[in-house]
FIGUVEX-364980 format. One record per residue: residue number from 0; residue in three letters; x, y, z of N, C-alpha, C, O in turn. Coordinates in nm, 2 decimals. Example, Ala and Ser with C-alpha at 12.3 -4.5 7.8 and 13.67 -1.06 7.14 Angstrom:
# FIGUVEX-364980
REC|0|ALA|1.32|-0.57|0.78|1.23|-0.45|0.78|1.32|-0.33|0.78|1.42|-0.33|0.85;
REC|1|SER|1.28|-0.22|0.71|1.37|-0.11|0.71|1.29|0.00|0.79|1.34|0.11|0.80;
END
This chain:
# FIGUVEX-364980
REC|0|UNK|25.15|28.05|34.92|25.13|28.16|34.82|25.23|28.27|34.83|25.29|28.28|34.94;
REC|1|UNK|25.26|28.35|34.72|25.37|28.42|34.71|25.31|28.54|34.65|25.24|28.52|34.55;
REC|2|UNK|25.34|28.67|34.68|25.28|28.80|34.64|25.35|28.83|34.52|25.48|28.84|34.51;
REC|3|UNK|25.24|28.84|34.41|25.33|28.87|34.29|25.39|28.97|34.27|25.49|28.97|34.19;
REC|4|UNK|25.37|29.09|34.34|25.42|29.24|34.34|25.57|29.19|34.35|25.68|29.22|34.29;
REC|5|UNK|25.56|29.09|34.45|25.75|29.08|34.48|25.80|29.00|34.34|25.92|29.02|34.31;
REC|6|UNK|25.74|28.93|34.26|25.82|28.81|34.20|25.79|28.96|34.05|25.85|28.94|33.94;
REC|7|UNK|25.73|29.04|34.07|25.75|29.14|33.96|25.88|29.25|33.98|25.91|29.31|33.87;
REC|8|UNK|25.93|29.28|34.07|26.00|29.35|34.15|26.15|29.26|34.11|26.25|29.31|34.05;
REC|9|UNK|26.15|29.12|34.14|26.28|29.04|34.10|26.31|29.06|33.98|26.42|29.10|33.96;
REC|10|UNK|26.19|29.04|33.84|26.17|29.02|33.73|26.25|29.17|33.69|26.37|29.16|33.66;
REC|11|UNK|26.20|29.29|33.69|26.27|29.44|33.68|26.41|29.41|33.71|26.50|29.41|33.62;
REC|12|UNK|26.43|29.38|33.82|26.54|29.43|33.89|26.68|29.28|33.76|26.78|29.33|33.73;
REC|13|UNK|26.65|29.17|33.73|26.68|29.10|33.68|26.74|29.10|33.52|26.84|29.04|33.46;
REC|14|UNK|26.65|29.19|33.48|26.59|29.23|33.31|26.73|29.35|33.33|26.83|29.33|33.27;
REC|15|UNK|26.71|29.43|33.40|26.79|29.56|33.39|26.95|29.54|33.46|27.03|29.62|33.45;
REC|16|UNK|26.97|29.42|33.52|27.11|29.37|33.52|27.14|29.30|33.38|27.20|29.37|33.29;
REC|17|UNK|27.10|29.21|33.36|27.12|29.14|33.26|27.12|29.24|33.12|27.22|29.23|33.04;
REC|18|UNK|27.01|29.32|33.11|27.07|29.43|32.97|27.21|29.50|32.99|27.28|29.54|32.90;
REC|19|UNK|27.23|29.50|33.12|27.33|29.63|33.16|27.46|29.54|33.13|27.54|29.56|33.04;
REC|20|UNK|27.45|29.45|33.19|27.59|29.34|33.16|27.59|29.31|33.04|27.67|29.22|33.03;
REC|21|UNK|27.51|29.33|32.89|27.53|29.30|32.77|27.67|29.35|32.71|27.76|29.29|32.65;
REC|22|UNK|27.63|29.51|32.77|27.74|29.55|32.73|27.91|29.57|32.73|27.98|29.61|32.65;
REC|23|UNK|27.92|29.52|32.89|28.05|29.51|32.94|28.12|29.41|32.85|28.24|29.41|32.87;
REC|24|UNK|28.08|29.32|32.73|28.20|29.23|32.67|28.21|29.33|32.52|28.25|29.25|32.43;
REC|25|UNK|28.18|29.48|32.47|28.16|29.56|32.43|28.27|29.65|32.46|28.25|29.76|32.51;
REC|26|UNK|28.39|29.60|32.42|28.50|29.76|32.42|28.62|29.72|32.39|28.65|29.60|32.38;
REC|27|UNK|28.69|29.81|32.37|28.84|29.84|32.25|28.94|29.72|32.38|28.95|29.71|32.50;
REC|28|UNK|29.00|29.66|32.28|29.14|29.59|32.36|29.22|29.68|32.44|29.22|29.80|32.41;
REC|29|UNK|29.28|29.64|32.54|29.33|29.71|32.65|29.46|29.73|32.59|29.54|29.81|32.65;
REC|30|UNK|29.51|29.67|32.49|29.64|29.68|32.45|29.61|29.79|32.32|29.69|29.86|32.25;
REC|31|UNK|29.53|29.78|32.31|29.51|29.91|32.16|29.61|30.05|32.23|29.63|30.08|32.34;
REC|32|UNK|29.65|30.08|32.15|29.74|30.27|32.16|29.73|30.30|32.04|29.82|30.25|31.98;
REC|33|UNK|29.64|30.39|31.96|29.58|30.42|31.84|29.71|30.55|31.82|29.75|30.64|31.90;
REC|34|UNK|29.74|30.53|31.70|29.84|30.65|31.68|29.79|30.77|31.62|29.85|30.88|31.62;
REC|35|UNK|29.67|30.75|31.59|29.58|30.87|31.50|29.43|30.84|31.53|29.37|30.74|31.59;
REC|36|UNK|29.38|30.95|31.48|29.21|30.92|31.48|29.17|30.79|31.39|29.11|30.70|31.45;
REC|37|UNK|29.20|30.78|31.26|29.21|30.65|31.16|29.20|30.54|31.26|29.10|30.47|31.27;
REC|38|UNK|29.31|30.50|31.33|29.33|30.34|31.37|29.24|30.39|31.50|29.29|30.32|31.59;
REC|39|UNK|29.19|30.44|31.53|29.06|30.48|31.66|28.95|30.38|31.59|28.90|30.27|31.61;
REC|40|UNK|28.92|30.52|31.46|28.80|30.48|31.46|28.78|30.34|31.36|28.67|30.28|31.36;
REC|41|UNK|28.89|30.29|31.28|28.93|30.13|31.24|28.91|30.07|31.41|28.78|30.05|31.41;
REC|42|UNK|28.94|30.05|31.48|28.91|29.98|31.60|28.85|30.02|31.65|28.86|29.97|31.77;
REC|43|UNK|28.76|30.10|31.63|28.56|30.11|31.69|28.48|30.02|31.58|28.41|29.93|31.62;
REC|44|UNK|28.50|30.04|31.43|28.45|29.99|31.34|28.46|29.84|31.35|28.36|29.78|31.31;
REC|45|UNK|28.55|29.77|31.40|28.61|29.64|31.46|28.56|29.61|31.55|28.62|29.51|31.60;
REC|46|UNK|28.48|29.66|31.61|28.43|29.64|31.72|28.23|29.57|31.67|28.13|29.53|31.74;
REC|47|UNK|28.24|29.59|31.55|28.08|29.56|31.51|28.06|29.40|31.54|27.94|29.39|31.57;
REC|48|UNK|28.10|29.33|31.54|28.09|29.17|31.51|28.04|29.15|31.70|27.95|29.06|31.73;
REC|49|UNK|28.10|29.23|31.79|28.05|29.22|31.89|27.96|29.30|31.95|27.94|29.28|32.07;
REC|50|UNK|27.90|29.41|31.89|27.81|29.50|31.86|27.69|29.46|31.82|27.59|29.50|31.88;
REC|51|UNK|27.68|29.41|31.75|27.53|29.33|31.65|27.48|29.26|31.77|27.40|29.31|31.84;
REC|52|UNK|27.55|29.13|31.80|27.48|29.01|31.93|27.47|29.09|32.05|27.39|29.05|32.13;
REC|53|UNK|27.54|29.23|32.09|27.49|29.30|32.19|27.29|29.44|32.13|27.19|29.47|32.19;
REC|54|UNK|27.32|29.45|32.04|27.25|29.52|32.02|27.08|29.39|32.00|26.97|29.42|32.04;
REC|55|UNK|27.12|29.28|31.94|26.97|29.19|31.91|26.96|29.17|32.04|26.84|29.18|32.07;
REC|56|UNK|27.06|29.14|32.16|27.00|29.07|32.30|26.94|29.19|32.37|26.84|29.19|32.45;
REC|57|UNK|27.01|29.28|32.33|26.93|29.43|32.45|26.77|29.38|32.36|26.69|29.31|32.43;
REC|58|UNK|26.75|29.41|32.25|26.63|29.42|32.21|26.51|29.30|32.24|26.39|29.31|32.27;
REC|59|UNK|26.59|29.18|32.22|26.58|29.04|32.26|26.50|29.08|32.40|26.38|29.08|32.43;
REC|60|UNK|26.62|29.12|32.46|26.53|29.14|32.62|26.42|29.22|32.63|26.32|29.19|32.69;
REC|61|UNK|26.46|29.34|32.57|26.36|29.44|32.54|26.26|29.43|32.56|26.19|29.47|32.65;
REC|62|UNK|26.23|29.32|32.42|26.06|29.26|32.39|26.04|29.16|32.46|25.93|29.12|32.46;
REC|63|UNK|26.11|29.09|32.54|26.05|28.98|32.65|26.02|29.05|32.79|25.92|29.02|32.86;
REC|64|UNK|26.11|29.16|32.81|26.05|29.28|32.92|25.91|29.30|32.88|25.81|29.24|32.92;
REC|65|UNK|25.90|29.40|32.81|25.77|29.45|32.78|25.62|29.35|32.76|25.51|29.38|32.80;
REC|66|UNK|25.67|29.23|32.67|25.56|29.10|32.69|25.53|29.07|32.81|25.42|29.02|32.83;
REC|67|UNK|25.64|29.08|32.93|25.59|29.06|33.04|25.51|29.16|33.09|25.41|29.13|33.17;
REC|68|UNK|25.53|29.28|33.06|25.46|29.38|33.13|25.30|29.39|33.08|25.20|29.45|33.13;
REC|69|UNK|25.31|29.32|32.92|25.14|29.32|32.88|25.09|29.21|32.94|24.97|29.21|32.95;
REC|70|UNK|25.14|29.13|32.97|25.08|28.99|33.02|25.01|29.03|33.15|25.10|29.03|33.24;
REC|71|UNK|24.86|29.06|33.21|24.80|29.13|33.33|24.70|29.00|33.33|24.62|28.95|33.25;
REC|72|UNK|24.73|28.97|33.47|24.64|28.93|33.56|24.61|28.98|33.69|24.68|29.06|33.76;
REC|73|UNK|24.52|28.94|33.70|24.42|28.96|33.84|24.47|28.90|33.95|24.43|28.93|34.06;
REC|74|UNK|24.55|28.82|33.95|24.59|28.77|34.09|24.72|28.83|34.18|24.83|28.84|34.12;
REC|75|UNK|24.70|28.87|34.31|24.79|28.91|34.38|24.86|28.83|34.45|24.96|28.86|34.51;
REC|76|UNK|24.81|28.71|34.43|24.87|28.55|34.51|24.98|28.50|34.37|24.96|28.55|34.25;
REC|77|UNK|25.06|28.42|34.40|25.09|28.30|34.28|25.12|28.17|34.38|25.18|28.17|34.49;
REC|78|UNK|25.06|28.06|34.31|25.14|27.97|34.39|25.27|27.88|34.35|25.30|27.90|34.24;
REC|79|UNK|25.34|27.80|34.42|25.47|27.75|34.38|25.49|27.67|34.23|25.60|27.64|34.19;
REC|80|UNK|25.40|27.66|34.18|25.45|27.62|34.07|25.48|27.74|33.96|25.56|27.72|33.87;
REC|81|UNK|25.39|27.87|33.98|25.39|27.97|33.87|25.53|28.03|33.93|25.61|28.08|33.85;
REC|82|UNK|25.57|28.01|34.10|25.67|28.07|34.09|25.82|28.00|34.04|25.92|28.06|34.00;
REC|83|UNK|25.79|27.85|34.04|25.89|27.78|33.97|25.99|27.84|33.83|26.11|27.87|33.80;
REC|84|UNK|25.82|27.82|33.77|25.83|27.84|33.63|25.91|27.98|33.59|26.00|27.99|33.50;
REC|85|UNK|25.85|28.09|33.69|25.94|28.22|33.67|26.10|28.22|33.73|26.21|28.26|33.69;
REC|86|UNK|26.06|28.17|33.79|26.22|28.14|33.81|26.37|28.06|33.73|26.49|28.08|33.74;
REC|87|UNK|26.29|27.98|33.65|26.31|27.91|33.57|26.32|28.04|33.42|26.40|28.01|33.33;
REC|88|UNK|26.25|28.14|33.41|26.23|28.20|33.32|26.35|28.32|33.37|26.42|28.39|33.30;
REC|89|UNK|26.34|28.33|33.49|26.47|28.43|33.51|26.63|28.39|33.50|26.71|28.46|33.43;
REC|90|UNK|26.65|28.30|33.55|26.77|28.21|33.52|26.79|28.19|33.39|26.91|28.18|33.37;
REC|91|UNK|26.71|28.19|33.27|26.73|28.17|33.14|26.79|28.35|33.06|26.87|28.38|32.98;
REC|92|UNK|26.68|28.45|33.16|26.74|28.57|33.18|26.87|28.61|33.18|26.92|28.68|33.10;
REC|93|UNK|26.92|28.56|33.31|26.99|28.65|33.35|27.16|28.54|33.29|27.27|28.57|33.33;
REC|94|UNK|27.14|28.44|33.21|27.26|28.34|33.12|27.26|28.44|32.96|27.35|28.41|32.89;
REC|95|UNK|27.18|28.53|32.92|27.18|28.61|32.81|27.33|28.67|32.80|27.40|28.64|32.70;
REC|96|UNK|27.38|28.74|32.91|27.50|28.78|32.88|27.60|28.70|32.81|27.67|28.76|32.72;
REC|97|UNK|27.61|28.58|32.84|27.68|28.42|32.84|27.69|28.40|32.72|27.79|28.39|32.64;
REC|98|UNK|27.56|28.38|32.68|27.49|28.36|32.53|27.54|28.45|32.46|27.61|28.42|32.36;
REC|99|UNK|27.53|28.54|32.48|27.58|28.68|32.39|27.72|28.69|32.38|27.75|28.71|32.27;
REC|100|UNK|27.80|28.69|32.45|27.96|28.69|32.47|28.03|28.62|32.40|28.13|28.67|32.34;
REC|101|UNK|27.97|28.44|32.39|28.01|28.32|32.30|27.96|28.37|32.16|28.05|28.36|32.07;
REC|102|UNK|27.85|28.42|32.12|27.77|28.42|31.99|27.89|28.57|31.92|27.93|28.55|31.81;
REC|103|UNK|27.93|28.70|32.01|27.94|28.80|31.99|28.15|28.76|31.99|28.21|28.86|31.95;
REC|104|UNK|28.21|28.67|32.01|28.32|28.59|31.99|28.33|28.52|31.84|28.41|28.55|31.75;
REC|105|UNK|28.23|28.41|31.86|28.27|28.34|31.77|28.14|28.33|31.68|28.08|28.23|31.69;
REC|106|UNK|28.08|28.42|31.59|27.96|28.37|31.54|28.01|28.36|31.40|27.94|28.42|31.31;
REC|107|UNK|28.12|28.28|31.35|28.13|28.25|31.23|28.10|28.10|31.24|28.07|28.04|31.13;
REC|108|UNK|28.11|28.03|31.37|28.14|27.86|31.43|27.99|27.87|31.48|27.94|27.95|31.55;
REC|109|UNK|27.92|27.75|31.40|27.79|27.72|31.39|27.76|27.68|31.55|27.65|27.72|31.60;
REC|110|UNK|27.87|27.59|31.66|27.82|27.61|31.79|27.80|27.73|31.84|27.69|27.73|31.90;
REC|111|UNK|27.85|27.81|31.84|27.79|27.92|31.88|27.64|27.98|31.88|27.58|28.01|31.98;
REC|112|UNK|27.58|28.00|31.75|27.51|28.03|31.69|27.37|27.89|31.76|27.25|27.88|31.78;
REC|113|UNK|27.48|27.82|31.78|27.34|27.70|31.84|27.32|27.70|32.00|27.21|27.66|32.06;
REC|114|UNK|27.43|27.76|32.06|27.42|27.81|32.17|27.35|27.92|32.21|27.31|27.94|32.33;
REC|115|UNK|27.35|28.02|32.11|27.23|28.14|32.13|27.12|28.13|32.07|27.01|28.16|32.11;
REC|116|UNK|27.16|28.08|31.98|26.92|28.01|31.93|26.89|27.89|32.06|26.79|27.90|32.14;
REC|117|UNK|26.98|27.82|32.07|26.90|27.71|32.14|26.86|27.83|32.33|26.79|27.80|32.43;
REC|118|UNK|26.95|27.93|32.31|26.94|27.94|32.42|26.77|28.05|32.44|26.69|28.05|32.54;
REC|119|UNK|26.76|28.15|32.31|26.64|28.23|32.30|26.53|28.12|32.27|26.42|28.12|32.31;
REC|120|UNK|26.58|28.04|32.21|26.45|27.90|32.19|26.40|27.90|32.34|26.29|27.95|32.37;
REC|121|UNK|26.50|27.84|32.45|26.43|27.81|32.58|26.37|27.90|32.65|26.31|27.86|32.75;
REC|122|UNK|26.38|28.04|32.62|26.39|28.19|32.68|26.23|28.19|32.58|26.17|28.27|32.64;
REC|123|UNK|26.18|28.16|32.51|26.03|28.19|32.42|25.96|28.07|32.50|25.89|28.09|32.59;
REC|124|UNK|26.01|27.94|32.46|25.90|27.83|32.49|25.85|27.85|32.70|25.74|27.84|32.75;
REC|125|UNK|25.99|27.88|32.76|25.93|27.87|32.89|25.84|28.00|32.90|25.75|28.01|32.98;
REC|126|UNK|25.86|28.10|32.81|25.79|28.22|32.85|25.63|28.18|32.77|25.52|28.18|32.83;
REC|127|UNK|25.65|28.15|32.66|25.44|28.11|32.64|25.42|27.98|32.74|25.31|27.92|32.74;
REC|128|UNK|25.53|27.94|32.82|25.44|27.79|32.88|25.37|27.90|33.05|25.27|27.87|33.12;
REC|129|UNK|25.46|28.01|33.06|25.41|28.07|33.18|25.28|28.13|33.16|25.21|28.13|33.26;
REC|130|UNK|25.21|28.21|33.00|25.11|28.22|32.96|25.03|28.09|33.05|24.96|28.13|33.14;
REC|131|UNK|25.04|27.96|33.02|24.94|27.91|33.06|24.93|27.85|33.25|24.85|27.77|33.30;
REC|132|UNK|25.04|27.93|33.30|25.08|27.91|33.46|25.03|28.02|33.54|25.02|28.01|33.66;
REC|133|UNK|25.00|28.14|33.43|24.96|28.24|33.50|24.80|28.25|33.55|24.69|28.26|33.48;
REC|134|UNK|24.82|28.24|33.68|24.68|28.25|33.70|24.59|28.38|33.70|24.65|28.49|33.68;
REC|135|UNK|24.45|28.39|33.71|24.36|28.47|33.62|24.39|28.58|33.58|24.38|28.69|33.62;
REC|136|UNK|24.43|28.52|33.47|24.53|28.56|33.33|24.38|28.65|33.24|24.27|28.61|33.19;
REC|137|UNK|24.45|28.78|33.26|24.32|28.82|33.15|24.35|28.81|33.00|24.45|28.79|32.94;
REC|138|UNK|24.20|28.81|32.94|24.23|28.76|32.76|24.24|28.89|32.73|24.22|28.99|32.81;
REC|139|UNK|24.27|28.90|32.56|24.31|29.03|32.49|24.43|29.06|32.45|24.53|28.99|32.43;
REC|140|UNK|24.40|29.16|32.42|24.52|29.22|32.28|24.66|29.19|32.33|24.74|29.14|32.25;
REC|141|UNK|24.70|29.23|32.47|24.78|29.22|32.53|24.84|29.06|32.53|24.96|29.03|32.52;
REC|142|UNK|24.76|29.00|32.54|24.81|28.84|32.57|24.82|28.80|32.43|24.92|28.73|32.42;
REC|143|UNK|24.76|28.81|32.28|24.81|28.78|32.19|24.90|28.86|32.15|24.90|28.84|32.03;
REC|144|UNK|24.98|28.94|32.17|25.09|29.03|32.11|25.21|28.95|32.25|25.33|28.93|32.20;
REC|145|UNK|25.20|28.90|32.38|25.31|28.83|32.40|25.34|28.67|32.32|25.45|28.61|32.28;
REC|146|UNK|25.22|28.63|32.31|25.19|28.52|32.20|25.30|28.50|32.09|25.40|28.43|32.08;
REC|147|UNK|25.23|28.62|32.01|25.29|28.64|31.90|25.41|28.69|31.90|25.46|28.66|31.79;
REC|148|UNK|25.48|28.75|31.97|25.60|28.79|32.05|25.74|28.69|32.05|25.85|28.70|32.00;
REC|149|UNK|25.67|28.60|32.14|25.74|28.46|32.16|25.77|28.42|32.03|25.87|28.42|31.97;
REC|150|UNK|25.61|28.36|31.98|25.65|28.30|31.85|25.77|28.34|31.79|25.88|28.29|31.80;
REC|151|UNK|25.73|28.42|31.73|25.86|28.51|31.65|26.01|28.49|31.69|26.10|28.48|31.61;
REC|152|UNK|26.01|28.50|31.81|26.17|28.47|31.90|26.17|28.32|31.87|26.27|28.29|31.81;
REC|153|UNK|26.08|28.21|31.88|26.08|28.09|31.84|26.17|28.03|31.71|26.28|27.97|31.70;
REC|154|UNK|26.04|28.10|31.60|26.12|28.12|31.48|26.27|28.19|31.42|26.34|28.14|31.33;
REC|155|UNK|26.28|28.25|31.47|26.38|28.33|31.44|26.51|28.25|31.50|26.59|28.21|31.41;
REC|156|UNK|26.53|28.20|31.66|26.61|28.10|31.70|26.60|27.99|31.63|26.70|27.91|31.65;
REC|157|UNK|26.48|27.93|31.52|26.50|27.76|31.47|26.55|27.84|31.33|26.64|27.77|31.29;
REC|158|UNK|26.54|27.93|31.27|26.58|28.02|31.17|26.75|28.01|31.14|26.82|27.98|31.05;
REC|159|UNK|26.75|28.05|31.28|26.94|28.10|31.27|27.01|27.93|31.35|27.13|27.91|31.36;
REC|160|UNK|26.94|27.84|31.37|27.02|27.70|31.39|27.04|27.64|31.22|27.15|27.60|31.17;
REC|161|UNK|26.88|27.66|31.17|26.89|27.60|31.07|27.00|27.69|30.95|27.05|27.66|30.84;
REC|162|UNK|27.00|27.81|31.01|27.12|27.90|30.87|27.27|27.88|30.92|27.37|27.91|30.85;
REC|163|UNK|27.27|27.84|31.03|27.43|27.82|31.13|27.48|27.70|30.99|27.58|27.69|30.92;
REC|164|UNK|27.40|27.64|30.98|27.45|27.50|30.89|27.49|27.54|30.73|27.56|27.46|30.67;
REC|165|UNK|27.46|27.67|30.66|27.47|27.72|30.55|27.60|27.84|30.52|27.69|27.85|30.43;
REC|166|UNK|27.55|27.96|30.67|27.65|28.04|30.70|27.62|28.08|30.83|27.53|28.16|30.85;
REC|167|UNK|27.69|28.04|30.92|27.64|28.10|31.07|27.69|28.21|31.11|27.67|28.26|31.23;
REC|168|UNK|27.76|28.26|31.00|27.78|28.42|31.06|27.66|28.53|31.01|27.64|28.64|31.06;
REC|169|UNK|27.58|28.47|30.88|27.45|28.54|30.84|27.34|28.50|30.92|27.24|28.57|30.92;
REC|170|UNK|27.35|28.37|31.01|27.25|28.33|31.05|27.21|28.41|31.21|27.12|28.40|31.29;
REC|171|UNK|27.34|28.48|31.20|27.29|28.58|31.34|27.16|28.67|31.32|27.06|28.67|31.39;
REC|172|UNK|27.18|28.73|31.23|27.06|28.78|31.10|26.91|28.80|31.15|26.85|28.90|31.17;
REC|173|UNK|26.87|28.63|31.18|26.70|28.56|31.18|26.67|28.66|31.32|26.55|28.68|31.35;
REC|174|UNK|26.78|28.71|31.41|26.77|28.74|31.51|26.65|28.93|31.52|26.58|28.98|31.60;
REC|175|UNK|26.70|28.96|31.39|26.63|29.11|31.34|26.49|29.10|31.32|26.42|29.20|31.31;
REC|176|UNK|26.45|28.95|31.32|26.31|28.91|31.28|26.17|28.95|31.38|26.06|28.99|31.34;
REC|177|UNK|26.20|28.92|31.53|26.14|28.94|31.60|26.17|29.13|31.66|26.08|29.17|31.73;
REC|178|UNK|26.24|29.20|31.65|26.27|29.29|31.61|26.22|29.39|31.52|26.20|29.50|31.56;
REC|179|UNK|26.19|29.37|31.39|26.14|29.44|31.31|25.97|29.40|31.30|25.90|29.50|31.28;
REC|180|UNK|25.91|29.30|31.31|25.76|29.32|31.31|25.68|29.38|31.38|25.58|29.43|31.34;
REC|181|UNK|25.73|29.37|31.51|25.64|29.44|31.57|25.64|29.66|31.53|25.54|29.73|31.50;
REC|182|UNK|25.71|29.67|31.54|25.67|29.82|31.47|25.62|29.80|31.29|25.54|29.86|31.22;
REC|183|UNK|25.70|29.69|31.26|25.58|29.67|31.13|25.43|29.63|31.12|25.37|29.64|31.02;
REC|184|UNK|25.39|29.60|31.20|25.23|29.53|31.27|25.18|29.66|31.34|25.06|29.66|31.37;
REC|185|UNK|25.26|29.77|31.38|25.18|29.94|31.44|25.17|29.98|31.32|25.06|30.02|31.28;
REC|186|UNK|25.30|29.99|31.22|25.22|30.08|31.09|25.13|30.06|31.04|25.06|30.14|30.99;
REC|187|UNK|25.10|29.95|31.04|24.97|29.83|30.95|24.88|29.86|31.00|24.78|29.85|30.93;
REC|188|UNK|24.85|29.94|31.17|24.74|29.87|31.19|24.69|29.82|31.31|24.61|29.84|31.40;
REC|189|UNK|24.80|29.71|31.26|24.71|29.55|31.35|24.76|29.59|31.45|24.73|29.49|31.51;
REC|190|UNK|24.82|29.67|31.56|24.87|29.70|31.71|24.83|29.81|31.78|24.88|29.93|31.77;
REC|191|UNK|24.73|29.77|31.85|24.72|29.94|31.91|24.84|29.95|32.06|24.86|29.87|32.15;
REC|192|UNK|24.89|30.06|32.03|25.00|30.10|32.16|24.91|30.11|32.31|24.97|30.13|32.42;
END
């Protein structure tokens, strides 16, 4: 048995490298020498195409952080397979940068774009399969808003494979999906904070 305090402690410490390194593939060519403010801020403005894939993965992570933090159980033990599985869920974690770098490079080339859905695909499905690894797992609002959570990141990654084939530079896009409902689902209503 393994004390979950510690495998929650990895999980933090994991989440907040991996957002932090989003940013590092995020800045001006080393060879830029701007002769005016104009060609500055033309090459900040040029900097958006790698800006977007950093901004959906912080958020990406965002909401897979926070689902983890609604997801409460009762147990202070876990045993080796729940720790497997998290581990398996961290490693898919902390390859986001990777994902993002390739997608935030080339997201006009549909591999790309299949390399960061297929990659948030595996980052959703291992995360609802830990839903059923976690042991006494309390029910509630909490556990269907990670549910629903995932889903969304599900969707959104078979979204942007299936738009990579049409236009995969719009298909970065599906990625705003799991992003925008959830504050659409508090105004409604349906989410209590």
């Amino acid at each position: 048995m393994f004390p979950k305090s510690r495998l929650d402690t990895l999980s933090d410490g994991v989440f907040a490298v991996a957002m932090t390194l989003l940013v590092l593939d995020v800045r001006l060519p080393d060879d830029l020498h701007p002769r005016d403010g104009g060609e500055l801020a033309e090459a900040l403005i040029g900097l958006w195409p790698k800006f977007l894939p950093y901004l959906l993965s912080f958020g990406v992570l965002g909401l897979r952080w926070l689902a983890d933090l609604q997801l409460r159980s009762r147990a202070e033990h876990v045993d080796r397979n729940y720790v497997n599985w998290w581990l398996l869920y961290l490693l898919l974690i902390t390859c986001v940068p990777f994902s993002t770098s390739v997608v935030g490079r080339y997201a006009s080339l549909a591999p790309a774009i299949w390399l960061y859905a297929g990659h948030t695909l595996s980052i959703s499905l291992v995360g609802l399969r830990m839903v059923f690894v976690t042991p006494h797992l309390e029910q509630g609002e909490h556990l269907r808003m990670r549910q629903i959570s995932a889903s969304l990141l599900v969707a959104a990654s078979v979204l942007a494979i299936l738009g990579s084939f049409f236009s995969p530079h719009l298909a970065l896009w599906a990625f705003a999906l799991p992003l925008l409902v959830p504050p659409l689902m508090r105004r409604t209503g349906a989410v209590a904070d």
